[in-house]
C-alpha positions as CSV (number, residue, x, y, z in Angstrom):
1,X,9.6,74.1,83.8
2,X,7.8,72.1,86.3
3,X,9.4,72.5,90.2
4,X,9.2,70.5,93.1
5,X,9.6,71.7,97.0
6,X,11.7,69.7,98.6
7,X,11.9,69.5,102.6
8,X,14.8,68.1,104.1
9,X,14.0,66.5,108.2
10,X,17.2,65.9,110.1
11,X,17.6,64.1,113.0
12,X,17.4,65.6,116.8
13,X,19.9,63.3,118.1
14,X,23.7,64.0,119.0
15,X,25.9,64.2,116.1
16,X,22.9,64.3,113.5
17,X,23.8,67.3,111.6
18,X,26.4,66.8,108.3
19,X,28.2,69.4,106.5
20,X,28.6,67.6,103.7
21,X,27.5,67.7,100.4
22,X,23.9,66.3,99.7
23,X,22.4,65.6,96.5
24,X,18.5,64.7,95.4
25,X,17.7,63.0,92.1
26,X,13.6,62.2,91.5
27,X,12.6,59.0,90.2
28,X,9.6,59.1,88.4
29,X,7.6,57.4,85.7
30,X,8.2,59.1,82.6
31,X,12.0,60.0,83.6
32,X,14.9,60.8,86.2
33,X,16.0,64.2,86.9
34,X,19.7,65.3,87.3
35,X,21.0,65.8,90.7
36,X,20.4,68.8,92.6
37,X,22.6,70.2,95.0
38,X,20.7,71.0,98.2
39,X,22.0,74.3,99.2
40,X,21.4,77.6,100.3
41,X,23.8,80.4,100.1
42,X,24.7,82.1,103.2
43,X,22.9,79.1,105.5
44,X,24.2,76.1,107.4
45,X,22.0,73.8,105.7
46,X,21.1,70.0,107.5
47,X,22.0,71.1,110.8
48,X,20.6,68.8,113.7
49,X,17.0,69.2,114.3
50,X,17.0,71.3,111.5
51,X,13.6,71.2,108.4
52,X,15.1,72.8,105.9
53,X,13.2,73.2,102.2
54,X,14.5,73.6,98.5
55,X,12.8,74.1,95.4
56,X,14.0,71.8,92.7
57,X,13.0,72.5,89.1
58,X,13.2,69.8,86.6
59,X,13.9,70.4,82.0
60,X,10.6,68.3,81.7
61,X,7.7,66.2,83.3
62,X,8.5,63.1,85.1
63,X,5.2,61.5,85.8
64,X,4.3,60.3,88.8
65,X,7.4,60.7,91.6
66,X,8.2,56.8,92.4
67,X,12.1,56.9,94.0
68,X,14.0,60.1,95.3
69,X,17.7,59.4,95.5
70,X,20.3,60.8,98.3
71,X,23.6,61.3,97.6
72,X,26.3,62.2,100.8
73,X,30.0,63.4,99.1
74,X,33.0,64.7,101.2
75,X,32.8,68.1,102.0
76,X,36.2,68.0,104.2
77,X,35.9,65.3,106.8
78,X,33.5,62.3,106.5
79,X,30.2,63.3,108.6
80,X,27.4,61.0,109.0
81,X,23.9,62.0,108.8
82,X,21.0,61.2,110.6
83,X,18.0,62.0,107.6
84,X,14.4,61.4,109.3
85,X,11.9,62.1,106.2
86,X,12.0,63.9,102.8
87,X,8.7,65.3,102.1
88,X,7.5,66.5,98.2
89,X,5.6,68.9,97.1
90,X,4.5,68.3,93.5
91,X,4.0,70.8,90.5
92,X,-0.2,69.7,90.2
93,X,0.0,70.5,94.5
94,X,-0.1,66.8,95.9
95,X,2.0,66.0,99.0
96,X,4.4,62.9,99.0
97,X,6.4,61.7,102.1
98,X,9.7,59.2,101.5
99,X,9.7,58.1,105.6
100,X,13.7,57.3,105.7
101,X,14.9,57.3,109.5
102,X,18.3,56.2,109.0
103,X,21.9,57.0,109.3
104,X,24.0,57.7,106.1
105,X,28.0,57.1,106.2
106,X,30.2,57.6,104.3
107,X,30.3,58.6,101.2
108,X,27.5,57.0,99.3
109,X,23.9,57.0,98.1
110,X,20.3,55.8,99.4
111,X,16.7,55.5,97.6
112,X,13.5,55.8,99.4
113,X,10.8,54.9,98.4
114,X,7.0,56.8,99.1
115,X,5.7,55.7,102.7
116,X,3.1,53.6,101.9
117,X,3.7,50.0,102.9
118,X,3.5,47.2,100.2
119,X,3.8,43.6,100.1
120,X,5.9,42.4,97.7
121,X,3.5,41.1,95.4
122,X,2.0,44.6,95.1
123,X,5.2,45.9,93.7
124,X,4.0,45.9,89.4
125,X,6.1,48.6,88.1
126,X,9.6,47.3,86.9
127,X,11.6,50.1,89.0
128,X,10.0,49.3,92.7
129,X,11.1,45.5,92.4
130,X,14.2,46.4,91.6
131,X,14.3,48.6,94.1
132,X,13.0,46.4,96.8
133,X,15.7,43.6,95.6
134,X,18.3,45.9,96.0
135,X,17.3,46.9,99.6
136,X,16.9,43.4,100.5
137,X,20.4,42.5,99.3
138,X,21.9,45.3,101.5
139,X,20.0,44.4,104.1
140,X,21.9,40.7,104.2
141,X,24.8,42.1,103.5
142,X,24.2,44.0,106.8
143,X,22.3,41.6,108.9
144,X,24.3,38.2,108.8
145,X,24.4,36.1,111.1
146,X,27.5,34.3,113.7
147,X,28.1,31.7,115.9
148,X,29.0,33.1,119.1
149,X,29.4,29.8,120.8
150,X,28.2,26.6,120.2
151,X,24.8,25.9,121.5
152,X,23.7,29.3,121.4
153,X,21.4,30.8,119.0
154,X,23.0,32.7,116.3
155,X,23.4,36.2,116.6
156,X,24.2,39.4,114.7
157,X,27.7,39.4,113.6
158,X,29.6,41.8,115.5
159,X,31.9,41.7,117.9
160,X,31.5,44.4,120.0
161,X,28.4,47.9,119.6
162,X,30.3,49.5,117.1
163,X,30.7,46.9,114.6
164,X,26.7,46.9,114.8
165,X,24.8,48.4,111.8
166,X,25.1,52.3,112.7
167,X,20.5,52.1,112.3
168,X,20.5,50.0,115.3
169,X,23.4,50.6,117.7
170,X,22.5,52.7,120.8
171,X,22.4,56.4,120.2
172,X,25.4,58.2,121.6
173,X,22.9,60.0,124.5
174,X,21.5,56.3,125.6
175,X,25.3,55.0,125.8
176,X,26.3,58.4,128.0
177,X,23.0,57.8,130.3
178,X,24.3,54.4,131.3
179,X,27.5,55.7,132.1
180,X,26.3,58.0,134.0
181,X,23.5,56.7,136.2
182,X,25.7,54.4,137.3
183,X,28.3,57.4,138.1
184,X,25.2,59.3,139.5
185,X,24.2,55.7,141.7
186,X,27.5,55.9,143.4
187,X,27.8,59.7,144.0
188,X,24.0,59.7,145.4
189,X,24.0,56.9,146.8
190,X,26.2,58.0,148.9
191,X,28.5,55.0,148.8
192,X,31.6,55.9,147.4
193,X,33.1,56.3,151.1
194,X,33.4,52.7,151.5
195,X,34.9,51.9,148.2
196,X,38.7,52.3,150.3
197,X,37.4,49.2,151.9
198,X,36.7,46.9,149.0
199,X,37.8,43.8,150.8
200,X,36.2,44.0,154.4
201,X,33.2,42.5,155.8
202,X,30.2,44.1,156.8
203,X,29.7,44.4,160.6
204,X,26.4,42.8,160.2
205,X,22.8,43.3,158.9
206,X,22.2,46.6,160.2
207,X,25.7,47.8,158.4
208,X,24.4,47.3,155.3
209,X,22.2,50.2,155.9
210,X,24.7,52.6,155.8
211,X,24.3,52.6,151.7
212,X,20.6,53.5,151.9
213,X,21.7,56.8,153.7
214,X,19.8,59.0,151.1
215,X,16.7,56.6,150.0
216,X,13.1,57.0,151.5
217,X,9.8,55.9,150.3
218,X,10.9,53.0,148.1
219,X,9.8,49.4,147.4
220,X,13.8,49.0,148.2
221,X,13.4,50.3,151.8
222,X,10.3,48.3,153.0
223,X,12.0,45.1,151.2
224,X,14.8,46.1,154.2
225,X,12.5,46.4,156.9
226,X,11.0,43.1,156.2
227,X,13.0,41.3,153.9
228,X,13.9,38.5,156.7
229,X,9.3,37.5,157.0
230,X,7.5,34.8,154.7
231,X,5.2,36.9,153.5
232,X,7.9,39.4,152.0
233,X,10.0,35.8,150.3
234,X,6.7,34.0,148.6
235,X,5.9,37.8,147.5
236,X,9.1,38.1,145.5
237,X,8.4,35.1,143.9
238,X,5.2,36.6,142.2
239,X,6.1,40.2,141.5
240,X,9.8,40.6,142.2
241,X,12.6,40.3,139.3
242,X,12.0,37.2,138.8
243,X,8.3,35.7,138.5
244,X,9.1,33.2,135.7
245,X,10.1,30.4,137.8
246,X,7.7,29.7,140.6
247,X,5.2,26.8,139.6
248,X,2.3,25.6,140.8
249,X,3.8,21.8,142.4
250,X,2.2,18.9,141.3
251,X,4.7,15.8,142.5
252,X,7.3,16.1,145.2
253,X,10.7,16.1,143.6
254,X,12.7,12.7,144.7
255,X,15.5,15.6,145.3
256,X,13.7,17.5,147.8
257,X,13.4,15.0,150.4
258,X,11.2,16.8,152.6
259,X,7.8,15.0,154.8
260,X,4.7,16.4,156.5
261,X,6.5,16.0,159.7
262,X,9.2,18.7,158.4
263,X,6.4,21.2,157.6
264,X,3.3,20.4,159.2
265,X,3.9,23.5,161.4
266,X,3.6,25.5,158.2
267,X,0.4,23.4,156.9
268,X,-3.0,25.3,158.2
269,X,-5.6,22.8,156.7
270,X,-4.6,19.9,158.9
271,X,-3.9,18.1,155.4
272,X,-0.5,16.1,154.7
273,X,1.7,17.3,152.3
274,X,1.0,14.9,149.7
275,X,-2.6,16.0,150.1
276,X,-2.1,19.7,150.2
277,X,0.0,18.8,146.7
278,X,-3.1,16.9,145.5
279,X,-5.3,20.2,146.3
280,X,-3.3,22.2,144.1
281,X,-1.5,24.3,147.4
282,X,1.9,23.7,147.2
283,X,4.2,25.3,144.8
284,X,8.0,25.3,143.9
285,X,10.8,27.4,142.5
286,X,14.0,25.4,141.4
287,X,17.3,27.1,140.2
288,X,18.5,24.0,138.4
289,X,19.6,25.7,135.9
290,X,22.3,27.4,137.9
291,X,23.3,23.8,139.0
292,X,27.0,22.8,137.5
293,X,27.7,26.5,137.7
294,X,31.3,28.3,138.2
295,X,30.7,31.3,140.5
296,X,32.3,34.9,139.8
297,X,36.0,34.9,139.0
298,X,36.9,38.3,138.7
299,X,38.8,39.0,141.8
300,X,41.5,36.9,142.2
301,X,41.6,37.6,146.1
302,X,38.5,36.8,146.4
303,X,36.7,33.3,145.8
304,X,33.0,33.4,145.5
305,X,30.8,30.8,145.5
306,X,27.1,29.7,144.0
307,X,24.3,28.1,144.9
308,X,21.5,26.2,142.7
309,X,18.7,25.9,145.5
310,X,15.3,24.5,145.3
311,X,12.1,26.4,147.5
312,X,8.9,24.5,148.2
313,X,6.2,27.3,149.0
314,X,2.6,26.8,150.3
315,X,-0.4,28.9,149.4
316,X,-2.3,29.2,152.9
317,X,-5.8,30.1,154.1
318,X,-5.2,33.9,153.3
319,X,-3.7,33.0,149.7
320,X,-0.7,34.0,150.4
321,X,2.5,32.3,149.1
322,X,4.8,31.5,151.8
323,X,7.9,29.5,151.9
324,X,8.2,25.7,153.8
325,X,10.9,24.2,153.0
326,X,14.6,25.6,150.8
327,X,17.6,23.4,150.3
328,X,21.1,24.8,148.8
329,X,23.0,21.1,147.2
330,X,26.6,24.0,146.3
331,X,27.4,24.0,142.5
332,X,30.8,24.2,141.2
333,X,31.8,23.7,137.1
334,X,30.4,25.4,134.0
335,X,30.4,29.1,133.8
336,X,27.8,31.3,131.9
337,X,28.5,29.8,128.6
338,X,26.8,26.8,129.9
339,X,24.5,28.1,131.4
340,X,22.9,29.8,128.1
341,X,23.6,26.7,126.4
342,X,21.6,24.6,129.1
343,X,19.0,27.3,128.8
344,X,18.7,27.0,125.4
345,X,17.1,23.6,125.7
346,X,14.3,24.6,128.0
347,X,13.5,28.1,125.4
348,X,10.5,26.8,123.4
349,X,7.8,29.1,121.0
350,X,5.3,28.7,123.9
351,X,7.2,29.7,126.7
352,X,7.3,32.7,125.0
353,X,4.2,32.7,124.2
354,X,2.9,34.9,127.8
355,X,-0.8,33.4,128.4
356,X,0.5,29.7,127.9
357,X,3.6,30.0,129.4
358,X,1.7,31.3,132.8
359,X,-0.8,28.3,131.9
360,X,2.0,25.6,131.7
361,X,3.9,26.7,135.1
362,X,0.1,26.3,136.9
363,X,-0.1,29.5,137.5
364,X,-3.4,30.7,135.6
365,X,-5.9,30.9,137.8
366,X,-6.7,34.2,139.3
367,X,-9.4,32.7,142.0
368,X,-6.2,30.7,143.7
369,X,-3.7,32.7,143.4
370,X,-5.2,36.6,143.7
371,X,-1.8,38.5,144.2
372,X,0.0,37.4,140.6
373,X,0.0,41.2,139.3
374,X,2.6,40.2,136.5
375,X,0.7,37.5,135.3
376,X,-2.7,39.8,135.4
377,X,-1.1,42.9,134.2
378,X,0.9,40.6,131.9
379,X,-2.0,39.5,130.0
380,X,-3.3,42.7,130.2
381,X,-0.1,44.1,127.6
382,X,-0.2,41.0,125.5
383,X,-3.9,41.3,124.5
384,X,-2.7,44.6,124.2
385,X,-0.5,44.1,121.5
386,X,-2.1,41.1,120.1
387,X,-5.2,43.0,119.1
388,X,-2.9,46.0,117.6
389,X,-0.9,43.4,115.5
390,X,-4.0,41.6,114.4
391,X,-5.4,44.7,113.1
392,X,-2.2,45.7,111.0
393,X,-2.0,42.2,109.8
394,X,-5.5,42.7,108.8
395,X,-4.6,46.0,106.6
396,X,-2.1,44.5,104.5
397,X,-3.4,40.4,104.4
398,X,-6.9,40.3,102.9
399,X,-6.7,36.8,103.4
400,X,-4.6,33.7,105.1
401,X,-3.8,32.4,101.3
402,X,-2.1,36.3,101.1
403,X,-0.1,35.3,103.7
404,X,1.8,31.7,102.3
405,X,2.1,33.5,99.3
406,X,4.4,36.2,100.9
407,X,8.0,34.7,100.1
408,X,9.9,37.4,102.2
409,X,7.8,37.0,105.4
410,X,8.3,33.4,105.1
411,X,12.0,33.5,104.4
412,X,11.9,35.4,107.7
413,X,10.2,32.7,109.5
414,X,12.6,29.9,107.9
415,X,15.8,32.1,109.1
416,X,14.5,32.6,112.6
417,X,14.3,28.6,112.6
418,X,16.8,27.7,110.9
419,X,20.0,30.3,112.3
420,X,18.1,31.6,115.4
421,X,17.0,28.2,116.8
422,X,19.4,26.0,115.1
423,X,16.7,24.3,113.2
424,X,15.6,22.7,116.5
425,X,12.3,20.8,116.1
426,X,11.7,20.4,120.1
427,X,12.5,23.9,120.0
428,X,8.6,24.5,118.5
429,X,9.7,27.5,116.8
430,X,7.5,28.3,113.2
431,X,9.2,27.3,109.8
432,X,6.9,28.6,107.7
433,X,3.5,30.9,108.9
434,X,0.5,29.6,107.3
435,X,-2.8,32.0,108.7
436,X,-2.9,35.8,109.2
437,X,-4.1,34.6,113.1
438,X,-0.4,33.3,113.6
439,X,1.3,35.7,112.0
440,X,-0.5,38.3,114.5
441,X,0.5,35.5,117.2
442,X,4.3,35.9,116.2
443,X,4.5,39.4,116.1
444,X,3.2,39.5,119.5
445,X,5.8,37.1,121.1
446,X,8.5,39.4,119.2
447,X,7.1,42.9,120.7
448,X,5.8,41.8,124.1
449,X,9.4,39.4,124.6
450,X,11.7,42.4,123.8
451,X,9.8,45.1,125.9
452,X,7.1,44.0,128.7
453,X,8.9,40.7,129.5
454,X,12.0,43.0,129.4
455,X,10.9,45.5,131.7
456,X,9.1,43.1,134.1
457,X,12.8,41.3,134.9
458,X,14.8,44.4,134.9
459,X,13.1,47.4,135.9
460,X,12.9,46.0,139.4
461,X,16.7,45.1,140.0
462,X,17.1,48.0,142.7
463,X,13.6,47.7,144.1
464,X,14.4,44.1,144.9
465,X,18.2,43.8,144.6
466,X,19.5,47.2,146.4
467,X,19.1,45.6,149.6
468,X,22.5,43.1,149.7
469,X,21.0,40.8,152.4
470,X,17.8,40.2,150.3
471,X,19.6,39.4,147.0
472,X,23.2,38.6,147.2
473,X,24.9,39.0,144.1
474,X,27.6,36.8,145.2
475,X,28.7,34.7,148.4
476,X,32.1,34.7,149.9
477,X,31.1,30.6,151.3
478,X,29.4,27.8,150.3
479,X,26.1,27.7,151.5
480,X,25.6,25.3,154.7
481,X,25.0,21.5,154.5
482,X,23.4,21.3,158.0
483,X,20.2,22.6,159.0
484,X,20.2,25.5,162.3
485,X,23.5,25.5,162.8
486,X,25.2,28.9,161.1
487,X,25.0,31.9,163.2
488,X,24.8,35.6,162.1
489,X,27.8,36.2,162.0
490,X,28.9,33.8,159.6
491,X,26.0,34.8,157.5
492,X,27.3,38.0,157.4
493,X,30.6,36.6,156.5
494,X,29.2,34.5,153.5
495,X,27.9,37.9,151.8
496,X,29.9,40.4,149.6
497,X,32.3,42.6,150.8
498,X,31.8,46.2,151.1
499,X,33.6,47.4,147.9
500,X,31.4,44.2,145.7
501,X,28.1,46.0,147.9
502,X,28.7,49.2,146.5
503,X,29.4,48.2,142.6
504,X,26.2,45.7,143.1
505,X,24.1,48.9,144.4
506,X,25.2,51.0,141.7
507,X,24.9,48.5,138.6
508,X,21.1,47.6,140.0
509,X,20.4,51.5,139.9
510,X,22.0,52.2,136.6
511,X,20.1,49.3,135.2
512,X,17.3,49.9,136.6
513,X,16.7,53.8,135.3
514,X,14.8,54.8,132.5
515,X,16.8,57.5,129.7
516,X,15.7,60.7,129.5
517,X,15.1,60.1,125.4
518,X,13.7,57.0,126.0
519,X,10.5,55.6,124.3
520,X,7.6,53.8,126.1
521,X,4.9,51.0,124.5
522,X,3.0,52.5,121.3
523,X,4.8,55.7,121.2
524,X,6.3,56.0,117.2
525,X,7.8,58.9,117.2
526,X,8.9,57.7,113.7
527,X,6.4,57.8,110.9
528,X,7.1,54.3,109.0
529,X,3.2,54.1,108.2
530,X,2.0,57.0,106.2
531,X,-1.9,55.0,105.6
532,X,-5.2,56.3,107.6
533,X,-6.1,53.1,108.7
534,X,-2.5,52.1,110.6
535,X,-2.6,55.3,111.7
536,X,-5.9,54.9,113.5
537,X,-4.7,51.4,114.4
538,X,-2.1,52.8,116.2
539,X,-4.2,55.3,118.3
540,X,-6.5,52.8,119.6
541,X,-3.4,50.9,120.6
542,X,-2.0,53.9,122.5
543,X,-5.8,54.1,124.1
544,X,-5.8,50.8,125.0
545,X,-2.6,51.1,126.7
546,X,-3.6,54.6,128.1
547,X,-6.8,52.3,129.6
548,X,-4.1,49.6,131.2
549,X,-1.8,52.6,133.0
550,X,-5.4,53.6,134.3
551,X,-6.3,49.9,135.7
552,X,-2.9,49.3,137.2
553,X,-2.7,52.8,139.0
554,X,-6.0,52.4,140.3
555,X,-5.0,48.8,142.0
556,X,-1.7,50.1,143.2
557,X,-3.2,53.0,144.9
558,X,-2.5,52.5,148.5
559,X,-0.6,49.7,148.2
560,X,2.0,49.3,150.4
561,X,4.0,47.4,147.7
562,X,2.9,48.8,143.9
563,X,3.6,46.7,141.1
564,X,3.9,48.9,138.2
565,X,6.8,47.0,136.3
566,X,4.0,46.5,133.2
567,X,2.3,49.4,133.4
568,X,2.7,50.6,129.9
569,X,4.0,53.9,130.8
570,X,6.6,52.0,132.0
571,X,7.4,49.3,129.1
572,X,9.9,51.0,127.2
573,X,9.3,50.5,123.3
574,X,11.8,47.9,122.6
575,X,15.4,47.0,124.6
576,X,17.3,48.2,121.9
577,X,16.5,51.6,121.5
């Protein structure tokens, strides 16, 4: 009777292991076999980490394997089960993997099919599109989508991470690292001594140091020691956590209300404002969006206040951006569900599109403006990824017609639009994708959006943030409507109190912490793709990526402020995982 060798991959992570009962049926063109209990006597079998093989013999041939089925009963308690791959070994000798990389619950049953990928139209046999119907059906079943608030995009509908799909919620060891970096922040840190305190001031600047008692050699420390120079502001606005806003200025704003007499101090080419605006030197950052706002509400005692302001910067003769002119006009009204809603209007398919999003703010050109690392290293990622996707794309599309003819991908497309973007025509978004060039396009703005435009506005939250002064995360006063007439002390008075400090210092370090399991740009740990050529795809990706780590170390060396937010090594895989 013909026999099979079955090997059985669980899962490394927590909780992966299952003691219960697990059944394998074969699929295969001539027939189905019965279920076999996987089992062997005296042995924990599907422990975590565990590669465990059986030998399966069948009452006759059953032609070439096409499905193996998974079945999870009861043994006492419901345990889940984290099943990486089943790998076969067939009577005539050939090797077939079944890639699964899921979590089964419950009691229930799952069918894989072999590794390689297929578009739909390359599924002939009767049993594969039924197969791939089914799966699709679950996976709507699964996926649907929710109105979290009007005006927002749709989202996944859950309410809170567990009523996410068990596949994509944070494993248990992410959701414990959070916790405790941020326990490890406060305990480090050394700031837990003033959390008696919560409600009283800071002394004054210097006080604030007395939470960088146990830091040395950081980006954080030299942002104190100079935080307070023009060179160290205009530098924040290229390379800090937030380099999406500044823009090269090419008309004054009637709201800014600000003449060459105001700033001629500031202006080293003996030009007039208007004229330096004409040359292409001026540039501006405005926080409209945060205009209409309500500030932080969740102390009681407390009230805290917002600001929307507007900064005018100048590039001068060493090319260096340095701030001319800031006005704070205080915002009151809103609240954050506003603010996403008011942002929603402004998120188009090109702004997320990297090289023509740094192209519509003015900020392309590498000759005037030298010191734009996230824009060069930027670029850098996305042709990166733009040349990986173009090659997959180029494996499974023979041809652009291949591509309109491909109902699911298009469906996909049409969802996006139509849920994701409210079917927003300004909104630029894709209904349909018509050439195997945009199709590469769009899975570029997907992977570089969700991990290098991730990392490059998060990663930096305690470099930049840590120091209070330098990145309030809330004032205790309006900002003042009168130019040089607030002292230090009531400065000092406008910014948190020493209990708000501390929980600031040790969210910007929690967030800013990468997890000991995590996974980093190009690494695929899980083997979706079992096909020579993706595979070979994929390492020239990772070399590519190995070649940016190289550039970007090279530049930072000696630099007295690195930016290294993009190097590759440092762009975790994807924000959910």
């Amino acid at each position: 009777m013909p026999s099979y060798t079955v090997t059985v991959a669980t899962g490394s992570q927590w909780f992966a292991g299952t003691d219960d009962y697990i059944y394998l049926s074969l699929v295969g063109s001539a027939g189905c076999s019965e279920k076999h209990l996987l089992d062997k006597p005296f042995y924990n079998d599907f422990e975590r980490g565990a590669v465990d093989s059986y030998v399966v013999t069948v009452d006759e041939e059953l032609g070439e394997i096409q499905l193996v089925k998974i079945e999870k009963r009861k043994y006492w308690l419901h345990d889940d089960w984290y099943l990486k791959y089943i790998t076969l070994k067939t009577p005539c000798g050939d090797y077939i993997e079944f890639p699964c990389y899921r979590w089964i619950t419950g009691e229930g049953e799952i069918v894989l099919r072999d590794g390689r990928a297929k578009l739909a139209c390359d599924d002939q046999i009767h049993i594969l599109k039924q197969h791939r119907r089914k799966e699709l059906e679950t996976r709507q079943k699964q996926y649907r989508w929710m109105e979290w608030n009007p005006g927002f995009p749709l989202s996944i509908d859950a309410k809170c991470h567990k009523d996410l799909p068990r596949d994509i919620q944070f494993d248990s060891e992410k959701g414990v690292d959070f916790v405790l970096n941020y326990s490890r922040a406060m305990e480090n840190l050394f700031i837990n001594r003033f959390m008696h305190m919560f409600q009283s001031s800071w002394s004054d600047f210097a006080d604030f140091e007395k939470i960088f008692v146990k830091i040395s050699n950081t980006i954080s420390e030299r942002v104190m020691n100079h935080w307070q120079e023009d060179l160290m502001f205009g530098y924040q606005f290229l390379n800090g956590c937030n380099p999406v806003l500044i823009q090269r200025c090419t008309k004054l704003p009637e709201k800014l209300p600000v003449s060459t007499e105001m700033v001629e101090c500031s202006l080293e080419r003996q030009l007039t404002l208007e004229q330096e605006v004409e040359q292409g030197n001026i540039f501006i950052v405005d926080f409209e969006l945060l205009d209409g706002i309500d500030a932080n509400k969740t102390d009681p005692c407390t009230l805290q206040f917002l600001a929307a302001p507007i900064c005018l910067l100048y590039k001068n003769l060493a090319n260096k951006i340095v701030p001319i002119a800031i006005q704070a006009n205080a915002t009151g009204g809103g609240g954050h569900v506003q603010m996403v809603q008011r942002a929603m209007q402004d998120l188009t398919y090109t702004s997320l599109c990297f090289p023509e999003a740094i192209k519509a703010r003015g900020m392309d050109s590498t000759e005037d403006i030298p010191y734009y690392f996230y824009r060069d290293d930027g670029l850098l990622v996305w042709e990166a990824i733009k040349t990986f996707t173009a090659e997959v794309v180029g494996i499974y599309y023979k041809s652009d017609q291949v591509v309109v003819e491909d109902q699911e991908l298009q469906d996909f497309v049409n969802d996006v639009y139509v849920y994701g973007m409210r079917g927003k025509k300004t909104s630029g978004f894709p209904k349909s994708i018509k050439t195997r060039e945009k199709l590469s396009e769009y899975l570029t703005v997907v992977i570089f959006t969700a991990s290098a435009q991730h990392a490059a506005v998060n990663f930096g939250q305690y470099d930049w943030c840590s120091w209070i002064p330098n990145a309030p995360p809330t004032m205790r006063a309006p900002p003042p409507t009168a130019k040089g007439v607030v002292t230090i002390e009531q400065i000092v008075d406008m910014l948190p109190d020493r209990g708000r400090s501390c929980w600031h210092l040790g969210a910007v370090w929690a967030l800013s912490q990468f997890q000991e399991n995590e996974l980093f740009l190009g690494m695929y740990p899980e083997e979706h793709f079992i096909e020579k050529p993706v595979k070979e795809a994929m390492a020239r990706f990772r070399k590519n990526l190995d070649t940016i780590v190289s550039v970007i170390a090279e530049r930072n060396k000696n630099k007295k402020l690195p930016y290294y937010y993009l190097s590759p090594d440092r762009i975790p895989n994807s924000v959910a995982i």
